[in-house]
N, C-alpha and C positions, 0 to 999 in steps of 0.2 A: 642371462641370469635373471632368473624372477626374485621378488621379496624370500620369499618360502626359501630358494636356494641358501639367502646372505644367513637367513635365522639357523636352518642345518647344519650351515658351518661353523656360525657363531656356537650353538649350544652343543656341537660336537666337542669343538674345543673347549670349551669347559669343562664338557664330560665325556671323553674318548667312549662311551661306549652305547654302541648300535641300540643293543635293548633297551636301553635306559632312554634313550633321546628319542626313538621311532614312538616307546608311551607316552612320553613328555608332551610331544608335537602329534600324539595320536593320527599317526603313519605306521601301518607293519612292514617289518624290518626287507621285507624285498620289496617292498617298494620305495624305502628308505635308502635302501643300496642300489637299487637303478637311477635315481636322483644324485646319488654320488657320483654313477659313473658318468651322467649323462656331462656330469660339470669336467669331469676330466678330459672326455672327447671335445666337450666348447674349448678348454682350453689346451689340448693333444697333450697332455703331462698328467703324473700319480702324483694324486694329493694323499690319500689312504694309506696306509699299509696295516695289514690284520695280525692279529697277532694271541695268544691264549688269553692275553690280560687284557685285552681290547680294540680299540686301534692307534697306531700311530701316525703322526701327520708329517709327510714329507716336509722339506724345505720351500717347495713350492705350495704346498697345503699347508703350512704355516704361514704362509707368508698372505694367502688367500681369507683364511683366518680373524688374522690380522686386520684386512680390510673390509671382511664381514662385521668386526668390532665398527669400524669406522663410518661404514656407509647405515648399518641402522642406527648410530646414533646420530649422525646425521640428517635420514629421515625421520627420527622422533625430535629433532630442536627444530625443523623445518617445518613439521606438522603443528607441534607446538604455538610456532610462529604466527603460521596462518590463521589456527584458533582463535589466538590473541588478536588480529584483525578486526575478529568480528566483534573485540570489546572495547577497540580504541576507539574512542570518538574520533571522527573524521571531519568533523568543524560543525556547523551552524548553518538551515537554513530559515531565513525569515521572512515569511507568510504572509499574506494577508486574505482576508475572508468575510465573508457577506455573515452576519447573526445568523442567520438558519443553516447555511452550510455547515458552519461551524460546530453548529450543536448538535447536526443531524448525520453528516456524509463525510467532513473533513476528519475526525477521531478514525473509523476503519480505514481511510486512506493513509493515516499515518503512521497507524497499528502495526498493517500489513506491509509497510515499508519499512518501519523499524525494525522488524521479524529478520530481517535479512542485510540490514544497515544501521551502524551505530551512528545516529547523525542526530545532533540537539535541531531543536523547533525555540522558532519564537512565532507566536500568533498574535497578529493585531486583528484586531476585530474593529470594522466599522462599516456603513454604508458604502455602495456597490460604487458610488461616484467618488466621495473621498478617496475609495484604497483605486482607483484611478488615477487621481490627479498623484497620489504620493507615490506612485509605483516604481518612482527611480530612487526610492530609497528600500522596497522590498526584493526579493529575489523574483517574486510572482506573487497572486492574488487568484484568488476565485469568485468572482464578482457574476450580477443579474443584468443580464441586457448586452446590447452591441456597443460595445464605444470606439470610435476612429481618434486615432491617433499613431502616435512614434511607438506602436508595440504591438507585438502578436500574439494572437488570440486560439486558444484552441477550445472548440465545443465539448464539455465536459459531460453534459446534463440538461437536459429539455424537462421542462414541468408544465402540465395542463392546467387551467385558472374552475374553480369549482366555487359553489357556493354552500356553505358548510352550516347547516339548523337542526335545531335538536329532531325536528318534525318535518316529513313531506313538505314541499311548499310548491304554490307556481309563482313564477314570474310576477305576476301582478302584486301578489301577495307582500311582496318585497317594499311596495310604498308606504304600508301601513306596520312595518316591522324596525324596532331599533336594530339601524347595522353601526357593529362594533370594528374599530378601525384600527392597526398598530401601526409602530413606525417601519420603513418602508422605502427603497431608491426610490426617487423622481421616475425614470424610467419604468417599474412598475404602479407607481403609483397614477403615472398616464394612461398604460394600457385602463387600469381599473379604471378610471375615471371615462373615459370615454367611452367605455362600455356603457357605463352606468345611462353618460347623456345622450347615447345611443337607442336608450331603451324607455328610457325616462323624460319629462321635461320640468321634474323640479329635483332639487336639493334631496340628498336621502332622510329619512325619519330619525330624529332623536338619536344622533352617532354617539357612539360612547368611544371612548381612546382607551388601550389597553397596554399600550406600550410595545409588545411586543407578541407576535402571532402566536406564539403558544398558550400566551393568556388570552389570548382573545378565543382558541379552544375551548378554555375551560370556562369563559363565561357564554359562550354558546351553549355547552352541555348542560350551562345552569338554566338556560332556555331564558337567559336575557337578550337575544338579538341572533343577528346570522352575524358572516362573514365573510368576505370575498379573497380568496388567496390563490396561489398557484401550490398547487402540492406532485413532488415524483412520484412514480410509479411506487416505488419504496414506500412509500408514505404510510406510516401502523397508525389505523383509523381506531385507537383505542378506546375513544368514546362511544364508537357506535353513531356515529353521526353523518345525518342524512346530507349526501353529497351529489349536488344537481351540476350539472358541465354549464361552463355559460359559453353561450355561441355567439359569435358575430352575426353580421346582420346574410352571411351567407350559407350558415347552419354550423360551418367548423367549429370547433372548439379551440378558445384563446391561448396560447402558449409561451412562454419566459422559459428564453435561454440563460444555462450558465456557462462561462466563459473560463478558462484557466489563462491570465493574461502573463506577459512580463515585457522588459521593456526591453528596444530592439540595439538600442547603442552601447547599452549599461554591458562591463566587460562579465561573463560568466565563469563560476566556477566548476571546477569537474562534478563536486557533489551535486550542484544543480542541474547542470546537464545527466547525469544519471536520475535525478529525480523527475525529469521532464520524460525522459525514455520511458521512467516506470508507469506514468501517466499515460503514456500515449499505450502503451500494449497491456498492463495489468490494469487500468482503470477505462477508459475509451475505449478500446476495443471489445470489453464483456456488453456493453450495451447495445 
């Protein structure tokens, strides 16, 4: 017995007659009447009987009837049901997150998980070290660099280190330019620095603080200074600004991992562990 079968016999019994219910369920009527017979051979018994006035329905085709009432309201309060799933909240998960990810990569990651999961967010926002040390109090974190400890780590995101001025520049030109500096993990702020006294042997020119990398964009574009960051492939060079790779002393270009951490003792919940799946095949795996 298909769907199609329960609904035929529901809306026959409503309405005993052929013509009337083959338009209804736009079916012609032999092929409405081979659907009939097909149900009385599955079940070796007359449900039908024909007649001038229409048709009439045996006692076993009443009684089939009957549970065609039953089994499609049953699959419409089940269907219903499942609907409803996808508007329950299913509890809380809570975050943590490096300033740029946040602002840049973690929104579609949470867009396209809510698309298909009704699951509240809390976002804590802080440096890549802090939402380490407190990670036994989030579900996970998205943090910059490698940290060893009691939790496991999956690579989310790789970014190249560039040097970002309104103008051309070389290398050299770098000593005589104010570079503008934002806040920043220690772990990146090492790699930076040790480039720097890698290439350099004094102090950089006239650093201006910006607080944060995005401002420090825009006072690049104002052609107050350079900047030295790591930016993803992703990255919408909106200003139009002149973007030089910095290399180590081997020619490669510098690179900052991001990490998706969580802690390895802390007890998990299902909504987490489904959020860690979607991570690993809808977000890690496209790259």
């Amino acid at each position: 017995m298909k769907d199609t079968d329960w609904i035929i016999l529901n809306e026959l019994y409503k309405e005993p007659n052929l013509t009337k219910v083959s338009e209804k369920l736009y079916y012609s009527q032999p092929s409405l009447t081979k659907i009939i017979q097909n149900i009385e051979e599955e079940f070796d018994t007359r449900i039908l009987l024909r007649s001038s006035k229409g048709v009439k329905f045996t006692a076993e085709g009443e009684y089939l009837a009957k549970r065609a009432k039953e089994y499609l309201k049953f699959m419409e309060e089940t269907k219903n049901k499942m609907k409803g799933f996808k508007y329950e909240t299913r509890g809380r998960l809570n975050l943590g997150s490096s300033y740029t990810y946040s602002k840049y990569f973690l929104p579609d990651i949470l867009y396209n998980y809510s698309k298909e999961n009704n699951v509240n967010f809390n976002i804590v926002t802080k440096q890549s070290e802090d939402l380490f040390r407190d990670i036994h109090n989030l579900d996970g974190a998205f943090i910059h660099g490698k940290y060893d400890g009691n939790i496991e780590s999956i690579l989310v995101d790789e970014e190249k280190a560039y040097i970002l001025s309104k103008n051309k520049i070389k290398l050299e030109d770098l000593k005589n330019m104010p570079m503008i500096s934002y806040s920043t993990n220690n772990k990146t702020r090492e790699i930076l620095n040790n480039w720097w006294y890698q290439n350099f042997n004094s102090e950089p020119t006239n650093q201006i603080f910006s607080g944060y990398v995005d401002v420090a964009w825009q006072l690049v574009n104002r052609n107050l200074g350079y900047v030295c960051c790591f930016l993803s492939e992703n990255f919408i060079n909106d200003y139009g600004l002149c973007m030089t790779p910095m290399l180590d002393e081997k020619g490669v270009q510098l690179t900052r991992e991001t990490y998706f951490i969580y802690s390895k003792t802390q007890d998990k919940s299902n909504i987490f562990d489904d959020f860690l799946e979607y991570l690993k095949n809808r977000v890690i795996n496209k790259k």
